[in-house]
N, CA, C and O atoms as CSV, one atom per row, in Angstrom:
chain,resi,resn,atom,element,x,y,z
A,1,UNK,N,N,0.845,-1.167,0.000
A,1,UNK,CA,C,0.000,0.000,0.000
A,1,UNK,C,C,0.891,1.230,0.000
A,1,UNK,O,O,1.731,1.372,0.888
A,2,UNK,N,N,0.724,2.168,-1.018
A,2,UNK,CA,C,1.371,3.330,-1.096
A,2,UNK,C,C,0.488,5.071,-0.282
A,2,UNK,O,O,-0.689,5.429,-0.326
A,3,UNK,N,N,1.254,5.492,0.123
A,3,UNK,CA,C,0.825,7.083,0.901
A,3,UNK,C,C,0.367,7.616,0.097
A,3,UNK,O,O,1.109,7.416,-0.864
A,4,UNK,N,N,-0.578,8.334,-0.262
A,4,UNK,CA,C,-1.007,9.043,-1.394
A,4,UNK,C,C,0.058,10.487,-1.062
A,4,UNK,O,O,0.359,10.985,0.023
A,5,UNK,N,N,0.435,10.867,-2.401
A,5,UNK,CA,C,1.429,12.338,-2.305
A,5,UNK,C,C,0.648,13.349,-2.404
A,5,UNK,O,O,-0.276,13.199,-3.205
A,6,UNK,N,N,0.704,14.315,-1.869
A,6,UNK,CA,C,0.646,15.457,-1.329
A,6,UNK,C,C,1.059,16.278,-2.637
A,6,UNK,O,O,2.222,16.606,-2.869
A,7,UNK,N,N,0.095,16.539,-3.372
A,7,UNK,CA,C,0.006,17.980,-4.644
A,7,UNK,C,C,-0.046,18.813,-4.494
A,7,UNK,O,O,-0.913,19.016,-3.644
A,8,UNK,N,N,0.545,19.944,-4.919
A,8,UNK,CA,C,1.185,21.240,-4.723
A,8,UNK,C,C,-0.070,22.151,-3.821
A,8,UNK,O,O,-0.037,22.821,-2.788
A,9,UNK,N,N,-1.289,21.735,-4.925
A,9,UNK,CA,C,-2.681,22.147,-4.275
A,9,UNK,C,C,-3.254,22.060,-2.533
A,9,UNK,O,O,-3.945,22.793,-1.825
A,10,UNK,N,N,-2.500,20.669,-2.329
A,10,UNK,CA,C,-3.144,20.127,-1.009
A,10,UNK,C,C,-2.225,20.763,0.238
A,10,UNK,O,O,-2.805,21.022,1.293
A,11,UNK,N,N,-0.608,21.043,0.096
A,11,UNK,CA,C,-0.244,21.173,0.848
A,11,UNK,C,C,-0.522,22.583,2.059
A,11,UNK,O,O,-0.821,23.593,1.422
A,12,UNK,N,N,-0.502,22.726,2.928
A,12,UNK,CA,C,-0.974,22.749,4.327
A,12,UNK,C,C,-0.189,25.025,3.920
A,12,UNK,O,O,-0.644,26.132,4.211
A,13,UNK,N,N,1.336,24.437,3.017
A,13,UNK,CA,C,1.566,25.988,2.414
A,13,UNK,C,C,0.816,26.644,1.540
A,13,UNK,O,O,0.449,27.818,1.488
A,14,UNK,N,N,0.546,25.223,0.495
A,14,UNK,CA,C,0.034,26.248,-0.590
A,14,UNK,C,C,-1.328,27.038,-0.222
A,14,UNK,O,O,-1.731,28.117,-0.658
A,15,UNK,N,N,-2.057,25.930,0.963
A,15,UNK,CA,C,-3.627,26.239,1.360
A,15,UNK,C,C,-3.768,27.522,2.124
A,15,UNK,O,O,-4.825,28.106,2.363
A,16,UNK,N,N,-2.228,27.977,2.568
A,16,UNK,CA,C,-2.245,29.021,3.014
A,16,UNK,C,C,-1.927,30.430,2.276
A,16,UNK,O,O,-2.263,31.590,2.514
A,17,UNK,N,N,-1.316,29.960,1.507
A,17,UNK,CA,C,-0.534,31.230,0.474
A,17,UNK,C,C,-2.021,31.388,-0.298
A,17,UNK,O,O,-2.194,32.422,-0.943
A,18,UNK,N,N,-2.880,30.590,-0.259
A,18,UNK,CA,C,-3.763,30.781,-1.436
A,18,UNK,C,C,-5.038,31.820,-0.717
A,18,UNK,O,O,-5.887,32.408,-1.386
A,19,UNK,N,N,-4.926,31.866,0.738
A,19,UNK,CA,C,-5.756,33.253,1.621
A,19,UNK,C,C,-5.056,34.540,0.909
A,19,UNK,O,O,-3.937,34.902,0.546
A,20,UNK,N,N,-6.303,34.974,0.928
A,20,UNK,CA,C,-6.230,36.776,0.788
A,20,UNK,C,C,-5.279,37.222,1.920
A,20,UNK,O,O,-4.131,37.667,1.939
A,21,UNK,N,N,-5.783,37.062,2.429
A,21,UNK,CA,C,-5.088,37.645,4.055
A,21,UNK,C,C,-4.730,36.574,4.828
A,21,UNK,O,O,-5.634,36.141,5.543
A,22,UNK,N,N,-3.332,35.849,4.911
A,22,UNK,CA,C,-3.202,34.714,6.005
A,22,UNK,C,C,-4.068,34.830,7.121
A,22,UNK,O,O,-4.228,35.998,7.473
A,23,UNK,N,N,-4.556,34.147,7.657
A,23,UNK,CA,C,-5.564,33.986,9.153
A,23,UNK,C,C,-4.968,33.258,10.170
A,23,UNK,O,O,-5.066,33.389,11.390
A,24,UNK,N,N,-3.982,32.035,9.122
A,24,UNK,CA,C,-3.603,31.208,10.269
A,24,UNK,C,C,-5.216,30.202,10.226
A,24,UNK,O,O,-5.090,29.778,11.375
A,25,UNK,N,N,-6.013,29.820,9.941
A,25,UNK,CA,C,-7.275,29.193,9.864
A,25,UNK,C,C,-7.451,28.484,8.499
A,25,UNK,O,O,-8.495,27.883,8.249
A,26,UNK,N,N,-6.607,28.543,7.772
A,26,UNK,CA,C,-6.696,27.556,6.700
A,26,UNK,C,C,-8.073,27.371,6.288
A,26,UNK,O,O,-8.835,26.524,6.753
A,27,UNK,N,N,-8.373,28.312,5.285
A,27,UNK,CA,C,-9.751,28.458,4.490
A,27,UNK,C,C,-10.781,28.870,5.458
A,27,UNK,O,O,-11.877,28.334,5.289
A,28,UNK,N,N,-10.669,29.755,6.499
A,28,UNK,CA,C,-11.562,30.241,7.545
A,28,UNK,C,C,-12.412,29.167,8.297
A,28,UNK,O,O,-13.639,29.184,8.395
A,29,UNK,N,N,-11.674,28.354,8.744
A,29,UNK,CA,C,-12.329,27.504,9.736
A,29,UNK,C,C,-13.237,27.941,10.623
A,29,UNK,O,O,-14.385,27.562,10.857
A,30,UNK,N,N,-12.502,28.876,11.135
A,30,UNK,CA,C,-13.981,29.592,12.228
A,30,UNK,C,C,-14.237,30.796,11.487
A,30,UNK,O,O,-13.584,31.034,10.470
A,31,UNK,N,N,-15.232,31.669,11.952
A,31,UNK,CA,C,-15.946,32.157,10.628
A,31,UNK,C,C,-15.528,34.324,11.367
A,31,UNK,O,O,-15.704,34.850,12.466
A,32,UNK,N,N,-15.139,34.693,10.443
A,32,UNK,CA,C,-14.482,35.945,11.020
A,32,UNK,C,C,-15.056,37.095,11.788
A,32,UNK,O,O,-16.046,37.543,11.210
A,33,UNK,N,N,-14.776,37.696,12.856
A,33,UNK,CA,C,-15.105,38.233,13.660
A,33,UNK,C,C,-16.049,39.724,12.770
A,33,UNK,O,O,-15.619,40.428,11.857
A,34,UNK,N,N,-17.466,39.795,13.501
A,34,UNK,CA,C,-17.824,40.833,12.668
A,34,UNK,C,C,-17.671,42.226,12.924
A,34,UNK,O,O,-17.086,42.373,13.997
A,35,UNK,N,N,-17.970,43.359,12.353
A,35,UNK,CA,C,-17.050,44.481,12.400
A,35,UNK,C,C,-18.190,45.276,13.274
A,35,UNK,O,O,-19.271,45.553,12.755
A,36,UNK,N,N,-17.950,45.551,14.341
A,36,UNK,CA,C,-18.611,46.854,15.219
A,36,UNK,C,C,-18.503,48.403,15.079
A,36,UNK,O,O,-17.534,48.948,15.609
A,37,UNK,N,N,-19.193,48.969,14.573
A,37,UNK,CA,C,-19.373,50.443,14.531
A,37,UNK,C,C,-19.093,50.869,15.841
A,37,UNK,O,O,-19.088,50.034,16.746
A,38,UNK,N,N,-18.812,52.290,16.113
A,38,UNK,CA,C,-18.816,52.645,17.222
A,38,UNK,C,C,-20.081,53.614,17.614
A,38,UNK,O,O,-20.627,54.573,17.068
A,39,UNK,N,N,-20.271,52.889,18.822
A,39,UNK,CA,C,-21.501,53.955,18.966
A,39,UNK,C,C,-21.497,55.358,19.328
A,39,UNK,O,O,-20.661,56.147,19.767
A,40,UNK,N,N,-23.230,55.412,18.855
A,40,UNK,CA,C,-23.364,57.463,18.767
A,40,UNK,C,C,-23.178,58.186,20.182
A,40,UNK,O,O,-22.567,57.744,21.155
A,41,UNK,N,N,-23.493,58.755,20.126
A,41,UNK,CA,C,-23.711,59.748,21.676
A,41,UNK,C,C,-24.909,59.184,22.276
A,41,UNK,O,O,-24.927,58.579,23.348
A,42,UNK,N,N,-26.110,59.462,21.375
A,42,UNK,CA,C,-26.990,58.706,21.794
A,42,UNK,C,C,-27.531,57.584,22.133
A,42,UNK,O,O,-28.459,57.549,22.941
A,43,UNK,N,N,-27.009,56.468,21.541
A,43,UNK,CA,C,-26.902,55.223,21.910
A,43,UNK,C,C,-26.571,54.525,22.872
A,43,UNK,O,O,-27.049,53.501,23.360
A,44,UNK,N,N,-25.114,55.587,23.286
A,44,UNK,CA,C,-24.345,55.730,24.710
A,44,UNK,C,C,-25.371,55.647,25.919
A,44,UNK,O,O,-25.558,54.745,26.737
A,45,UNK,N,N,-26.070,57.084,25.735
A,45,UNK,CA,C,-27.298,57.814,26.695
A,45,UNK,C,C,-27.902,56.506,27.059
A,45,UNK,O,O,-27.989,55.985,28.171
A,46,UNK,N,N,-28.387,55.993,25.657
A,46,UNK,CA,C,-30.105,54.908,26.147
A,46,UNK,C,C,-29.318,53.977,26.896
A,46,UNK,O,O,-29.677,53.859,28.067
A,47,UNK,N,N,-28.095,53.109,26.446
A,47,UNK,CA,C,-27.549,52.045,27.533
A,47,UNK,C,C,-27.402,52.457,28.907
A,47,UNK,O,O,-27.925,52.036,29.939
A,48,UNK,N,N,-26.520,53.430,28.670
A,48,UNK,CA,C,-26.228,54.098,30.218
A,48,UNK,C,C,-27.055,54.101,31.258
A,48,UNK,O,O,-26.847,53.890,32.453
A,49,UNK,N,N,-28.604,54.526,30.303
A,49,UNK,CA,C,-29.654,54.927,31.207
A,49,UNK,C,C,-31.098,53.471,31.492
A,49,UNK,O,O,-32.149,53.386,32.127
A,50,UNK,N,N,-30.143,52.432,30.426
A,50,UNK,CA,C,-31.010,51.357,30.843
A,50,UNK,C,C,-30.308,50.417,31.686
A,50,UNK,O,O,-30.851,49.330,31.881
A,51,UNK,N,N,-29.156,50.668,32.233
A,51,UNK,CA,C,-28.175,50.078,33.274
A,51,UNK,C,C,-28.119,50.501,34.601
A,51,UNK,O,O,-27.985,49.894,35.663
A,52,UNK,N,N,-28.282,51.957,34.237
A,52,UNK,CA,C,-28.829,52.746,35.775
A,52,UNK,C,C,-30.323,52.109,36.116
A,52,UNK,O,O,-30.845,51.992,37.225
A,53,UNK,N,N,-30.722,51.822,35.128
A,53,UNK,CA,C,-32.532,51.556,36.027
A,53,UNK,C,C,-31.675,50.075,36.136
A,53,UNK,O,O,-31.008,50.077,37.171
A,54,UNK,N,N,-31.536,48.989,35.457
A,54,UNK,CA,C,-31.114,48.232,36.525
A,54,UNK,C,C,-30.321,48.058,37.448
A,54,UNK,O,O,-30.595,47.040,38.082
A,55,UNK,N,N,-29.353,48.658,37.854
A,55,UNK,CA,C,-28.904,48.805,39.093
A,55,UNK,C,C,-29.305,49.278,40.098
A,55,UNK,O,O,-28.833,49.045,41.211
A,56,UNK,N,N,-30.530,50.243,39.776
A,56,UNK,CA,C,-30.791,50.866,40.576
A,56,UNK,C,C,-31.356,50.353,42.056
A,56,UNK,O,O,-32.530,50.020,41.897
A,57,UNK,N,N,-30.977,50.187,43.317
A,57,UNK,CA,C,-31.279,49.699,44.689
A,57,UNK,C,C,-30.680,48.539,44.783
A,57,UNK,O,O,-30.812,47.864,45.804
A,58,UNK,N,N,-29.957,48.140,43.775
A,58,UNK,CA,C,-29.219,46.501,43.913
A,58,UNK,C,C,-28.167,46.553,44.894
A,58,UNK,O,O,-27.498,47.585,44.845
A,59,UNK,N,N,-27.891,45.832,45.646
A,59,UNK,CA,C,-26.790,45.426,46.139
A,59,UNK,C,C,-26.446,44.026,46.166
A,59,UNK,O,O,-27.308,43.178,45.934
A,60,UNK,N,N,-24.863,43.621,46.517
A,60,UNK,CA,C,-24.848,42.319,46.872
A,60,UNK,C,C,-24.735,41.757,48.407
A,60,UNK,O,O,-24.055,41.951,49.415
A,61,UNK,N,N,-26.069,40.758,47.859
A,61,UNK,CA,C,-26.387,40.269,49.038
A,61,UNK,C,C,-25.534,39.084,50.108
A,61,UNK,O,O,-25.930,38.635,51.184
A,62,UNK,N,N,-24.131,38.762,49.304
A,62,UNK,CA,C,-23.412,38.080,49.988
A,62,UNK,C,C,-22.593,38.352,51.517
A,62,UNK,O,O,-22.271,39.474,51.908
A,63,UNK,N,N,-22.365,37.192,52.199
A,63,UNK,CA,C,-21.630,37.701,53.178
A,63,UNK,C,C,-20.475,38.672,53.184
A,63,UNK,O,O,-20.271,39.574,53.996
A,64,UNK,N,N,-19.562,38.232,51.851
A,64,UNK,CA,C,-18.543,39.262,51.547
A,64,UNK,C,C,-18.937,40.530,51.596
A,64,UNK,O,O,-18.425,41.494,52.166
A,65,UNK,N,N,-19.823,40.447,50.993
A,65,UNK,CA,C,-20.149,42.202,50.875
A,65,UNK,C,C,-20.722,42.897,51.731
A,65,UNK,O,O,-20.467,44.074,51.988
A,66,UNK,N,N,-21.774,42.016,52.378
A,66,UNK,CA,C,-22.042,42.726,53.402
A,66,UNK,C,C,-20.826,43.202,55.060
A,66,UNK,O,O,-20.851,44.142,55.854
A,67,UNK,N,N,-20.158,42.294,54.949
A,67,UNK,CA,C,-18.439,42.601,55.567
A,67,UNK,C,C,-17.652,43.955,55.232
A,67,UNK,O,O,-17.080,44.678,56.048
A,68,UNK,N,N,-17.747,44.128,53.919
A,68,UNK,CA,C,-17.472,45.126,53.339
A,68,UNK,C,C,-18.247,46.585,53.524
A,68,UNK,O,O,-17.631,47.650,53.553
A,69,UNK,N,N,-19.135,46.515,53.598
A,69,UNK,CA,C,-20.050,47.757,53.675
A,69,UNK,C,C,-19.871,48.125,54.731
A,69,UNK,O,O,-19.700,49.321,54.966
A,70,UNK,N,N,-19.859,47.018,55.843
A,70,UNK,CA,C,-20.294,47.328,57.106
A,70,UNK,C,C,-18.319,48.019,57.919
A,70,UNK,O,O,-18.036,48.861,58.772
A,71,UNK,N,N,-17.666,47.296,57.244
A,71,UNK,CA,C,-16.416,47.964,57.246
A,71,UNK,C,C,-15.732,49.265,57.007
A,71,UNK,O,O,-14.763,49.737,57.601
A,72,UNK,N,N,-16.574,49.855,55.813
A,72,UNK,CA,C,-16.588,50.728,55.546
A,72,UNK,C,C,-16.992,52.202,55.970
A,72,UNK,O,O,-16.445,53.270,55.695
A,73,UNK,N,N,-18.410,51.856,56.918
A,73,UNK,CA,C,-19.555,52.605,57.743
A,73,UNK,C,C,-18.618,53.384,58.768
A,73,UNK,O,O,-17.707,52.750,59.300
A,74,UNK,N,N,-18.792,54.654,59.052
A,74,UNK,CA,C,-18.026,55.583,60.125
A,74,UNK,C,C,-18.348,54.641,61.559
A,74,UNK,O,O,-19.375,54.462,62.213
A,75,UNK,N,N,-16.949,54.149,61.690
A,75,UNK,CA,C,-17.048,53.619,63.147
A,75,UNK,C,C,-17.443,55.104,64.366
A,75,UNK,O,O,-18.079,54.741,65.356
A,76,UNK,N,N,-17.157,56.388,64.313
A,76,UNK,CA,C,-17.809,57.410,65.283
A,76,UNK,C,C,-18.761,57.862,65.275
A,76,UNK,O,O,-18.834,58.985,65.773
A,77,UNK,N,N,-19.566,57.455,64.907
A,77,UNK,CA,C,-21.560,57.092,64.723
A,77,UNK,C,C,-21.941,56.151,65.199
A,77,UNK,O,O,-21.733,55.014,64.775
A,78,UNK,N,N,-22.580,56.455,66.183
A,78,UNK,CA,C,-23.341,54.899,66.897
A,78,UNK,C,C,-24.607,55.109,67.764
A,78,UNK,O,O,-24.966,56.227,68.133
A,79,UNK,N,N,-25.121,54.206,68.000
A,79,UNK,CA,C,-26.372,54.970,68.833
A,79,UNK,C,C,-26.118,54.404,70.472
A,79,UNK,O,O,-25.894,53.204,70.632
A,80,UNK,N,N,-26.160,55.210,71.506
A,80,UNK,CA,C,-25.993,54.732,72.707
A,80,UNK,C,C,-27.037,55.140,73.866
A,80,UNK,O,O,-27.456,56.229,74.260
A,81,UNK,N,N,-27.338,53.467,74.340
A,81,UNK,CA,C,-28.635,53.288,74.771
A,81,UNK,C,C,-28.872,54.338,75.598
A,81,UNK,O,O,-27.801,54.937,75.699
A,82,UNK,N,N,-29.989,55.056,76.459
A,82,UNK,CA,C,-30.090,55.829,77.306
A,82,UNK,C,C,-31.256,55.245,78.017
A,82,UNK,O,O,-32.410,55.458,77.643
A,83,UNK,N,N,-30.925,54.439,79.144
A,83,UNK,CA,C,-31.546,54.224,79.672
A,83,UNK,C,C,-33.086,54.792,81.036
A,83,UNK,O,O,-34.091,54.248,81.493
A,84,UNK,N,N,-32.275,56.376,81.208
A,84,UNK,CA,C,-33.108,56.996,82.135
A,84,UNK,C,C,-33.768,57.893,81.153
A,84,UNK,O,O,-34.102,59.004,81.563
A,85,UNK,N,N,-34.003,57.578,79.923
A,85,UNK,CA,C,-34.990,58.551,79.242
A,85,UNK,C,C,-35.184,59.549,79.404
A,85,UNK,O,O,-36.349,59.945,79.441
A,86,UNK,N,N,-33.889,60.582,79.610
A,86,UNK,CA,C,-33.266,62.223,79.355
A,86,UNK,C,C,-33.349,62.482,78.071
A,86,UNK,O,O,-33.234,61.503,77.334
A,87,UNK,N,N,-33.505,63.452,77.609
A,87,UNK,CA,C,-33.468,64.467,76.784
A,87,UNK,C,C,-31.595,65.058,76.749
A,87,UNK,O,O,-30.962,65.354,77.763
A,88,UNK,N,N,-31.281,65.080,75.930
A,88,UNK,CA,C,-29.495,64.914,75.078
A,88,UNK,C,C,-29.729,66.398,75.662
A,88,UNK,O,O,-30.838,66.930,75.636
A,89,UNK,N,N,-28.780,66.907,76.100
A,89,UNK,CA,C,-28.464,68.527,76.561
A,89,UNK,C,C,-27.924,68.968,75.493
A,89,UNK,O,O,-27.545,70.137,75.430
């Protein structure tokens, strides 16, 4: 049984020399990234302002974070009990 040879056509160079633009993908295997405009001013606005409504009142509800917040909070603010129910001078 003989290897079948490899014609000028088949080889792995020529399949590459024969791209417009080398890719490295040998006849565009995966299919090419499509081209993004950049957006307007306005376009900007509507995302911006449809990201603010969802964020809006969110927090995270994990222990981490709540560690964090609470870390953060002015430790010289506090409320201290008053037990004989005076009036603060």
């Amino acid at each position: 049984m003989t290897s079948p040879q490899a014609t000028p056509e088949t080889t792995p160079y020529a399949r590459l020399m024969a791209e417009a633009i080398p890719s490295g993908t040998f006849g565009h295997a995966r299919p090419p990234k499509p081209h993004h405009e950049p957006w307007t001013p306005e376009e900007q606005a509507q995302h911006l302002a449809t990201l603010a409504a969802a964020l809006k009142d969110w927090h995270d509800p994990s222990l981490t974070a709540q560690r964090d917040r609470d870390r953060h909070r002015p430790r010289h603010l506090r409320l201290v009990h008053n037990s004989q129910q005076n009036n603060a001078a």
